[in-house]
N, CA, C and O atoms as a CHARMM CRD file, in Angstrom:
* protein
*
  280
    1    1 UNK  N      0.84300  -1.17600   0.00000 PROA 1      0.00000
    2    1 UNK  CA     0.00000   0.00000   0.00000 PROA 1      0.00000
    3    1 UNK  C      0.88800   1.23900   0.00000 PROA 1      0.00000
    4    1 UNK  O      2.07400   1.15500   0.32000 PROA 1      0.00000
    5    2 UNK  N      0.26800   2.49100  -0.38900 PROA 2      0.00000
    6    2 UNK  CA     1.21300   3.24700  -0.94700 PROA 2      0.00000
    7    2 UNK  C      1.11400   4.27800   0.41600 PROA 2      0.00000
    8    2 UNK  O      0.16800   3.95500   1.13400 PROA 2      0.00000
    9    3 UNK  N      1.91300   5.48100   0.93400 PROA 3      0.00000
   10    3 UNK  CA     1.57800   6.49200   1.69400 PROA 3      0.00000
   11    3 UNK  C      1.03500   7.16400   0.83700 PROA 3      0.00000
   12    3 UNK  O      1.44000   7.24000  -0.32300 PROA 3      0.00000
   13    4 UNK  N     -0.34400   7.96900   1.46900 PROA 4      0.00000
   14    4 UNK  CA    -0.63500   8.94100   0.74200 PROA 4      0.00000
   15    4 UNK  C     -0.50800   9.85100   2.07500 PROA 4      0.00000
   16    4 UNK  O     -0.79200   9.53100   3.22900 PROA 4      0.00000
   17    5 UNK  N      0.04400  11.18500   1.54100 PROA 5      0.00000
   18    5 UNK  CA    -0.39800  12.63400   2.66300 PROA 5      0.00000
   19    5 UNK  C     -1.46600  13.13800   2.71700 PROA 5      0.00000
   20    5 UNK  O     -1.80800  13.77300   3.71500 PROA 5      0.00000
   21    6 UNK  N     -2.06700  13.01700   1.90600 PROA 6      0.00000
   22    6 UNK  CA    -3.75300  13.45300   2.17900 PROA 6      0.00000
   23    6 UNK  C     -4.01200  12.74000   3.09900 PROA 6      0.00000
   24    6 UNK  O     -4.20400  13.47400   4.06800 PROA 6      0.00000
   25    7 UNK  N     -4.12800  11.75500   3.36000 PROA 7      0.00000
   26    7 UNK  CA    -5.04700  10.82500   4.17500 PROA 7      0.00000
   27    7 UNK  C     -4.33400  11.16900   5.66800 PROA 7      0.00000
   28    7 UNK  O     -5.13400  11.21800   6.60300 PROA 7      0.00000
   29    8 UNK  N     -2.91900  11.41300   5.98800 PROA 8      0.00000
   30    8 UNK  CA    -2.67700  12.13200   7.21900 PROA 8      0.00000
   31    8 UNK  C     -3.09100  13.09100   7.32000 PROA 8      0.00000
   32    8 UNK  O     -3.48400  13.39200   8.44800 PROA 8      0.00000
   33    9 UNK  N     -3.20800  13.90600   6.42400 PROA 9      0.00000
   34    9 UNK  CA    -3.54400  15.70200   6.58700 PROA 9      0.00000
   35    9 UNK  C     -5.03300  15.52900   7.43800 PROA 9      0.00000
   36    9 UNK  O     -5.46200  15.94200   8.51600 PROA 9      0.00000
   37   10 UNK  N     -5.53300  14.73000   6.39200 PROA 10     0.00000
   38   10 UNK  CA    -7.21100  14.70700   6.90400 PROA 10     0.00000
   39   10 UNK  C     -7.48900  13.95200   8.82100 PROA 10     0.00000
   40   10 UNK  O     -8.10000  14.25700   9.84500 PROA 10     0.00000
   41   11 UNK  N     -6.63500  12.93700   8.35000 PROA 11     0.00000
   42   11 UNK  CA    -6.40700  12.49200  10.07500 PROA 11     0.00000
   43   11 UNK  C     -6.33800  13.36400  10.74400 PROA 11     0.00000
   44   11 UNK  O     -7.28900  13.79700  11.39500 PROA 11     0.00000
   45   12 UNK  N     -5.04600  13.89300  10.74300 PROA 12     0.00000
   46   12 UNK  CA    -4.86300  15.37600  11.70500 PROA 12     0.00000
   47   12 UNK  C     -5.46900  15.94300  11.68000 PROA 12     0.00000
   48   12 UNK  O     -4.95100  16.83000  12.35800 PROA 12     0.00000
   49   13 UNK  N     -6.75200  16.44200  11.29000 PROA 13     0.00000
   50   13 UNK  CA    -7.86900  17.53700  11.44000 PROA 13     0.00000
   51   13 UNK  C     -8.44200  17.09300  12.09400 PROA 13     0.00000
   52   13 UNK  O     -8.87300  17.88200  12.93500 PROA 13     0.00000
   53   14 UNK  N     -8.90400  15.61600  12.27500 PROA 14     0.00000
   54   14 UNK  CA   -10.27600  15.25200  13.34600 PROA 14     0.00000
   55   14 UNK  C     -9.69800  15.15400  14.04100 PROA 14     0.00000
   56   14 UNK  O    -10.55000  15.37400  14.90300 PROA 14     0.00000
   57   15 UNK  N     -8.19200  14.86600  14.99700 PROA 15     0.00000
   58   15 UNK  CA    -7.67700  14.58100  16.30500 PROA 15     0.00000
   59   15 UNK  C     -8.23300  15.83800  17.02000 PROA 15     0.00000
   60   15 UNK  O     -8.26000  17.03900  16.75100 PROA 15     0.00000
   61   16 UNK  N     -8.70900  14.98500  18.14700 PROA 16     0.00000
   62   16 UNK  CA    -9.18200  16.06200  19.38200 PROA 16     0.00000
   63   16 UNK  C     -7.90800  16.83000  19.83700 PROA 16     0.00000
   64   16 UNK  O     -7.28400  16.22500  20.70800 PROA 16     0.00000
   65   17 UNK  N     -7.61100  17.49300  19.62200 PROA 17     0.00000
   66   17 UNK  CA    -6.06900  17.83000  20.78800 PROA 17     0.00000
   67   17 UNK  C     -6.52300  18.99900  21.95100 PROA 17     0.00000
   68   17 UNK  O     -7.54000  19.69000  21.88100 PROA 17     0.00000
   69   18 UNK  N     -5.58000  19.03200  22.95200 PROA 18     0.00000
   70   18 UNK  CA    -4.07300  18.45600  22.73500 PROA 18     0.00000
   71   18 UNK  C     -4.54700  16.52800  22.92800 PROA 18     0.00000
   72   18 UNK  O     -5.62700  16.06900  23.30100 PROA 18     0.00000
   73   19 UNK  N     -3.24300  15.75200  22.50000 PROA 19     0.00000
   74   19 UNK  CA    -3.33200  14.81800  22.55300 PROA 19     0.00000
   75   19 UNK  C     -1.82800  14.08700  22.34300 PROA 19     0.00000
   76   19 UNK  O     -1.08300  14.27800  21.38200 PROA 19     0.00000
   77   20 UNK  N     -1.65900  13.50100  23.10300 PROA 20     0.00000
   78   20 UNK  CA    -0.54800  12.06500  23.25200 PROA 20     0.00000
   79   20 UNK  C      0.17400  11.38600  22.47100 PROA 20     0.00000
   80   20 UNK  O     -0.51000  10.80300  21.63000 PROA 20     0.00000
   81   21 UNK  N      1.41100  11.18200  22.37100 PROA 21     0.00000
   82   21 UNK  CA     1.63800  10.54900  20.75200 PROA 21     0.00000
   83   21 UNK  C      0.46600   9.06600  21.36000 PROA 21     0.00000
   84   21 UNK  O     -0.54200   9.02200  20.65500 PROA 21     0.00000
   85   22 UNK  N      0.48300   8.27600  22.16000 PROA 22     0.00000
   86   22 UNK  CA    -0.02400   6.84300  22.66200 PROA 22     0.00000
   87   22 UNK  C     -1.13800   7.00000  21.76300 PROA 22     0.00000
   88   22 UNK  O     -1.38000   6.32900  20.76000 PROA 22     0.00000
   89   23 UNK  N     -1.95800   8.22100  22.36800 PROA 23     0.00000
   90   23 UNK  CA    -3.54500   8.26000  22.35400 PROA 23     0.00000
   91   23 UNK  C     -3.57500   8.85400  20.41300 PROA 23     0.00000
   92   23 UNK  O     -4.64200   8.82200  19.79800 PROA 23     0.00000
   93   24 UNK  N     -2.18400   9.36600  19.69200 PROA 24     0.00000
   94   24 UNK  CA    -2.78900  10.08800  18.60000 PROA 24     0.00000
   95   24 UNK  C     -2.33800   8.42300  17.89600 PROA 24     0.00000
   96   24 UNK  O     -2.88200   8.35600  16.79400 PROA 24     0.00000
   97   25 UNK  N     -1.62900   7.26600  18.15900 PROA 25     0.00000
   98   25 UNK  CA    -1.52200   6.07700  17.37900 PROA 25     0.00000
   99   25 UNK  C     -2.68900   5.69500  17.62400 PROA 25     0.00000
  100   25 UNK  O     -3.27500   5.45100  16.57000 PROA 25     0.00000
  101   26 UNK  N     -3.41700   5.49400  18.67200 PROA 26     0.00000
  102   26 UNK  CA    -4.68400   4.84600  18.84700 PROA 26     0.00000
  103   26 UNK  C     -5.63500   5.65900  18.43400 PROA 26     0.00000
  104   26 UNK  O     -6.65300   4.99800  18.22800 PROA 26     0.00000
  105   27 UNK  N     -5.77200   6.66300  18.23900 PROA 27     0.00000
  106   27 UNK  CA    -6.72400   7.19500  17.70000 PROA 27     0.00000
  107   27 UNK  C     -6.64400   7.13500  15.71500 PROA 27     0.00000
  108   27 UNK  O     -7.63000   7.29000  14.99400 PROA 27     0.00000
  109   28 UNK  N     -5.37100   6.90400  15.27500 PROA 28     0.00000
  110   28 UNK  CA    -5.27600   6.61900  13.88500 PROA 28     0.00000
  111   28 UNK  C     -5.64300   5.43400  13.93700 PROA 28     0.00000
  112   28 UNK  O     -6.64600   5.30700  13.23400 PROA 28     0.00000
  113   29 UNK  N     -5.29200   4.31500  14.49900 PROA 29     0.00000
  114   29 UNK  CA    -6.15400   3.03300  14.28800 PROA 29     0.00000
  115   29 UNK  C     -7.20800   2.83500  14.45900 PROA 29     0.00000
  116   29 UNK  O     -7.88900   1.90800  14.02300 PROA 29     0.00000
  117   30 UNK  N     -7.58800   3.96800  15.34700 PROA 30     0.00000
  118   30 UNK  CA    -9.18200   3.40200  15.20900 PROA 30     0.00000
  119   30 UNK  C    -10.25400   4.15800  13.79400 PROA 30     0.00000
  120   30 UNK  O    -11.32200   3.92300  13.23100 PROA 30     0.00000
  121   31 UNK  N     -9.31000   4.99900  13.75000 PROA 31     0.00000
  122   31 UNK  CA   -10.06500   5.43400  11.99400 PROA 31     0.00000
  123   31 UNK  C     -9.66800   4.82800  10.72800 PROA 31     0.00000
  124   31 UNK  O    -10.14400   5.07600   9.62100 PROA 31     0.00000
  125   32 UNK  N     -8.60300   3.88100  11.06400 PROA 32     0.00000
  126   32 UNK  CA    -8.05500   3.48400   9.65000 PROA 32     0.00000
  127   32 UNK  C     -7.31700   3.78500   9.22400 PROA 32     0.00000
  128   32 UNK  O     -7.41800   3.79600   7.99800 PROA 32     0.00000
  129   33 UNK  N     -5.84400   4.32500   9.88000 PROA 33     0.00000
  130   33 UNK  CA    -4.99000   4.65200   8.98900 PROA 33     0.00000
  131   33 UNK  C     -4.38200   3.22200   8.64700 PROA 33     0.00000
  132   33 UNK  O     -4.68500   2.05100   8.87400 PROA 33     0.00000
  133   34 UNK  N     -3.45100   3.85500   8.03900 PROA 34     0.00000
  134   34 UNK  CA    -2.63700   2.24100   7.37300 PROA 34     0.00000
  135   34 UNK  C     -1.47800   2.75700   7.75300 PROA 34     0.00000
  136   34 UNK  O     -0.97800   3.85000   8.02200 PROA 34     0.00000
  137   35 UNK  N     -1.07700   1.10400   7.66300 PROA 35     0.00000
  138   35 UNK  CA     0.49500   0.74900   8.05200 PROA 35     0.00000
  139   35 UNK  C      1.62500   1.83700   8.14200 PROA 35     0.00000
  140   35 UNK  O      2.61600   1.80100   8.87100 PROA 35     0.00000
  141   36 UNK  N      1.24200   2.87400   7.18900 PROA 36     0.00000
  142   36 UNK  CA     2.62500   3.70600   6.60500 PROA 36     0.00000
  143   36 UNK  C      2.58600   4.48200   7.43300 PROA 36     0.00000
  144   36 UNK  O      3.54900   4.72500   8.16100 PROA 36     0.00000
  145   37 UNK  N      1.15700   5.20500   7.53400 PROA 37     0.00000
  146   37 UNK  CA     0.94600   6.15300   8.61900 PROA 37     0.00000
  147   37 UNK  C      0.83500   6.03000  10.43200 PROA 37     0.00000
  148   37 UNK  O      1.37900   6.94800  11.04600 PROA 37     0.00000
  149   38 UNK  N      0.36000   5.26300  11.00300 PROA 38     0.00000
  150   38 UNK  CA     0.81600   4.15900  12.01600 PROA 38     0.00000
  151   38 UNK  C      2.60500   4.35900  12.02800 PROA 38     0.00000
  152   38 UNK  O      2.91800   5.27400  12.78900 PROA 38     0.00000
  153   39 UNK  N      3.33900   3.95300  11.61100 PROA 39     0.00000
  154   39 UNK  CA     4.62600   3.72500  11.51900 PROA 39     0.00000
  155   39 UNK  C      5.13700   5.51100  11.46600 PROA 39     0.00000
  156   39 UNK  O      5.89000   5.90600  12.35600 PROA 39     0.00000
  157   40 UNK  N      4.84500   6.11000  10.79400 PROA 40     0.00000
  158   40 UNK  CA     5.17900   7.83000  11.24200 PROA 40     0.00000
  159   40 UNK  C      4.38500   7.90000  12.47300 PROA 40     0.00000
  160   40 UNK  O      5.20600   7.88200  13.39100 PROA 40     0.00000
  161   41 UNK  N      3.80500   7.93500  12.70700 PROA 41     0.00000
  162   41 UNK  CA     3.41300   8.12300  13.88000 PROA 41     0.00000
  163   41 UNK  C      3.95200   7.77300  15.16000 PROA 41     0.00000
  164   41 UNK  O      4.02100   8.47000  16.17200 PROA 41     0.00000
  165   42 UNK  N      4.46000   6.16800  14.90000 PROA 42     0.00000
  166   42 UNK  CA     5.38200   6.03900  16.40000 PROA 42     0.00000
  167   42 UNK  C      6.55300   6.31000  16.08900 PROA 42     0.00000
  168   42 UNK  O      7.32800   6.05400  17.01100 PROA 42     0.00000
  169   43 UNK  N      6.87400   6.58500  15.48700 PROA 43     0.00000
  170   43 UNK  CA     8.40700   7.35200  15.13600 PROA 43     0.00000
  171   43 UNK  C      8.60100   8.95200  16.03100 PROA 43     0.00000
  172   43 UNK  O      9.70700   9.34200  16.40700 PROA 43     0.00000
  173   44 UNK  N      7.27800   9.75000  16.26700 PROA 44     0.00000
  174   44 UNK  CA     7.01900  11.00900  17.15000 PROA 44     0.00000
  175   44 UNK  C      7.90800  11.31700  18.07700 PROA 44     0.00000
  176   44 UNK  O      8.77100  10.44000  18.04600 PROA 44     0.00000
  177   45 UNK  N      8.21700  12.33000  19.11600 PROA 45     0.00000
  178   45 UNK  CA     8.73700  12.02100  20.25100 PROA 45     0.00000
  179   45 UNK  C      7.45500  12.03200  21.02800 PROA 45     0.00000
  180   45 UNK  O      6.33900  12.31300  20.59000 PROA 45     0.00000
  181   46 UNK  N      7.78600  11.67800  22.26300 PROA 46     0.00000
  182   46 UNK  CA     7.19500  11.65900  23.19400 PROA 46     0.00000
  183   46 UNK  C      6.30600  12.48300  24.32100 PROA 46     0.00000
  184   46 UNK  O      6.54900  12.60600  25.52100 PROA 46     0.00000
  185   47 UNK  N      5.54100  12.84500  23.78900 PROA 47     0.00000
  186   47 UNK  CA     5.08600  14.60900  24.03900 PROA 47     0.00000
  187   47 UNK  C      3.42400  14.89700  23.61800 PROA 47     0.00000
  188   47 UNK  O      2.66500  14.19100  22.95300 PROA 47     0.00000
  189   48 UNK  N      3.18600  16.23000  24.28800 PROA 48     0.00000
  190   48 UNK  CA     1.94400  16.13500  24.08300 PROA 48     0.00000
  191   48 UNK  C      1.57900  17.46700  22.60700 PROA 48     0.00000
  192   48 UNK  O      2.02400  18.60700  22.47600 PROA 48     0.00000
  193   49 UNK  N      0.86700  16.88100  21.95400 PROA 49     0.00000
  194   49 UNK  CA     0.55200  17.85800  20.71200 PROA 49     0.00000
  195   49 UNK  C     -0.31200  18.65800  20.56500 PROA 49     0.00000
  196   49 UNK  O     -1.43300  18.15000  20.55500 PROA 49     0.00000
  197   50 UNK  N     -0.27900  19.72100  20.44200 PROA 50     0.00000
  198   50 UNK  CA    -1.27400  20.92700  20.65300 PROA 50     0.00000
  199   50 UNK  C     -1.93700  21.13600  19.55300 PROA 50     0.00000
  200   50 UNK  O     -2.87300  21.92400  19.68300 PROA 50     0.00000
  201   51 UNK  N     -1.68200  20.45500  17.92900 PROA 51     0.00000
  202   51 UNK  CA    -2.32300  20.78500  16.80800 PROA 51     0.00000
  203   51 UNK  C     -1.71500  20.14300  16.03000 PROA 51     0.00000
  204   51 UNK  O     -0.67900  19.53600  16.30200 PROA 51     0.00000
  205   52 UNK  N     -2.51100  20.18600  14.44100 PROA 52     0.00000
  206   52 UNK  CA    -2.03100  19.28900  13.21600 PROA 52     0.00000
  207   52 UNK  C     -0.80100  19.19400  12.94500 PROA 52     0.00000
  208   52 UNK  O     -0.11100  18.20000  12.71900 PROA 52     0.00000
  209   53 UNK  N     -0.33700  21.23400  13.00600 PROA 53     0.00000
  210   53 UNK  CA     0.73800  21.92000  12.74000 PROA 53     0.00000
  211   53 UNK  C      1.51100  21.34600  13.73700 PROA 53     0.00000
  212   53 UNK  O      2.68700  21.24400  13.38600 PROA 53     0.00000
  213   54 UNK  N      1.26700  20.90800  14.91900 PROA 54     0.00000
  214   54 UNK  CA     2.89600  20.86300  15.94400 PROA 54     0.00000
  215   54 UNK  C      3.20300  19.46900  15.22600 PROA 54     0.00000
  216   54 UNK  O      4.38700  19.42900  14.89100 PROA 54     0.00000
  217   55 UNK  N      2.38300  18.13400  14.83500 PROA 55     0.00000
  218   55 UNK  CA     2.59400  17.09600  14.45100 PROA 55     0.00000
  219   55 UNK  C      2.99000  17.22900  12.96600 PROA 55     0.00000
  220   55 UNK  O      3.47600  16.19800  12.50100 PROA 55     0.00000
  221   56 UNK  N      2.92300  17.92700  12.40200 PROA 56     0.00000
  222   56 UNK  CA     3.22300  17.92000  10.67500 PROA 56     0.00000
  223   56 UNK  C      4.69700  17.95000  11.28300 PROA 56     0.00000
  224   56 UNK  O      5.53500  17.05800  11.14900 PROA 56     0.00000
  225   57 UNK  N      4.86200  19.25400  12.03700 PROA 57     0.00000
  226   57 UNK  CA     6.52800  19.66800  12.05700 PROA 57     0.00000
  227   57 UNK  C      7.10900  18.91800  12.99700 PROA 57     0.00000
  228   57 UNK  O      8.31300  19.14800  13.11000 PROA 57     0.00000
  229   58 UNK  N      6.68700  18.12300  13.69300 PROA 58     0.00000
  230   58 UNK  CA     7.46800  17.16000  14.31900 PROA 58     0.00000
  231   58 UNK  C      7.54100  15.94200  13.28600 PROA 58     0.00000
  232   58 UNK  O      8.66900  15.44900  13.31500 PROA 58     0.00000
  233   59 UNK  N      7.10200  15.61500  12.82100 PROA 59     0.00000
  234   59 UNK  CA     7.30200  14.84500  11.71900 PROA 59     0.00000
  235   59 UNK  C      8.32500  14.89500  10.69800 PROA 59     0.00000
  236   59 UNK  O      8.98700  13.96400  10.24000 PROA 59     0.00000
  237   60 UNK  N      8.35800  16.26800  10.38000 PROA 60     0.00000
  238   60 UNK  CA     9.20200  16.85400   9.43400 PROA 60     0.00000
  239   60 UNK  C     10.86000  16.96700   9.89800 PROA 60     0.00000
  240   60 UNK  O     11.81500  17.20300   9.15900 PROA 60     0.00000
  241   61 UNK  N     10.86200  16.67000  11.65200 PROA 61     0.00000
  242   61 UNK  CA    12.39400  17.10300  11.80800 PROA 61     0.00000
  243   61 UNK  C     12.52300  15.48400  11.77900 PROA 61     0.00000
  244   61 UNK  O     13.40900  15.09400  12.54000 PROA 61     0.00000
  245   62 UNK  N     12.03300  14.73400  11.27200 PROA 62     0.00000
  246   62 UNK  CA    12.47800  13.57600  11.37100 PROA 62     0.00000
  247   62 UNK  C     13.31100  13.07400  10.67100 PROA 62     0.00000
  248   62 UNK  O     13.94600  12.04500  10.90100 PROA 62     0.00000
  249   63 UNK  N     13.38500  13.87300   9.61600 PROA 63     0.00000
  250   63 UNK  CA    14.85000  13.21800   8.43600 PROA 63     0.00000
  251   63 UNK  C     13.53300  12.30400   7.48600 PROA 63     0.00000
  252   63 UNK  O     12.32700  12.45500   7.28700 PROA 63     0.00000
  253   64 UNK  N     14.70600  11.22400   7.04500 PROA 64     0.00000
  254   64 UNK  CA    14.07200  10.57700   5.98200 PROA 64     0.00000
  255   64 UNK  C     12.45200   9.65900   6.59400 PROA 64     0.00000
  256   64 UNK  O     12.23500   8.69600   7.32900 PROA 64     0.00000
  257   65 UNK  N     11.55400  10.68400   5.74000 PROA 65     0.00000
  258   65 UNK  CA    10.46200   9.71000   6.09200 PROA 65     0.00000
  259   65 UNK  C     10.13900   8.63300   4.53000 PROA 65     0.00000
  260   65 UNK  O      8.98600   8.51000   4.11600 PROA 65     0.00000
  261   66 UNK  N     11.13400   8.05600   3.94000 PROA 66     0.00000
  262   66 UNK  CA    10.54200   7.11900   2.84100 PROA 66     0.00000
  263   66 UNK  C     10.18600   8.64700   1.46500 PROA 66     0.00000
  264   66 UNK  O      9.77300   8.71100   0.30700 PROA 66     0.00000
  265   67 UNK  N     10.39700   9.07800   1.93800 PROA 67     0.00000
  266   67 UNK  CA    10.52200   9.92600   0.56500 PROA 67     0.00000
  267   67 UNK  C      9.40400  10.71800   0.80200 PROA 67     0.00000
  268   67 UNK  O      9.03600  11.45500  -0.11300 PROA 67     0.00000
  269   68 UNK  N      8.82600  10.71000   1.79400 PROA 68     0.00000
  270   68 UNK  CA     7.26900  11.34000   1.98500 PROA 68     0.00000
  271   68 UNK  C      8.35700  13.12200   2.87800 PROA 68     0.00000
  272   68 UNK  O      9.33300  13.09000   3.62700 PROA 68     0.00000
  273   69 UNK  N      7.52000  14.47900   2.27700 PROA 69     0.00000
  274   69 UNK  CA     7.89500  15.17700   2.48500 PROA 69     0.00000
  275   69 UNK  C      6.92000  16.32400   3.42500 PROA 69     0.00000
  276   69 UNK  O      7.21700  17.39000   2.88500 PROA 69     0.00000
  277   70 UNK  N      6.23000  16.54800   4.19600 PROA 70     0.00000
  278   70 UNK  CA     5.30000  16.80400   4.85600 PROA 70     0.00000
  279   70 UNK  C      5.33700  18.97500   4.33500 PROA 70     0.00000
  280   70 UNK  O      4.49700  19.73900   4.81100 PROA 70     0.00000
């Protein structure tokens, strides 16, 4: 299956925040993300997220995400 960024972008809009990396993996599984996205996700640090934006850019200092560029 392929990553798509849409399908995170859109995730990140319905997360209630602030919220947990724990609670923002469990909350992507319970909507369906897939494998690719799940897997960025526990890659996060450990911290609590105040918005889409704090998680896009924590994402982004991550270096190589598979070619995916946030």
């Amino acid at each position: 299956m392929n990553f798509d960024p849409g399908q995170l972008t859109q995730l990140l809009s319905r997360v209630p925040y602030p919220i947990g990396k724990a609670q923002l993996i469990q909350f992507a599984q319970q909507h369906g993300a897939n494998e690719q996205i799940i897997g960025l996700l526990q890659r996060l640090p450990e911290k609590t997220f105040n918005s889409s934006q704090e998680v896009q850019d924590s994402l982004g200092g991550l270096g190589n995400l598979g070619g995916f560029k946030l």
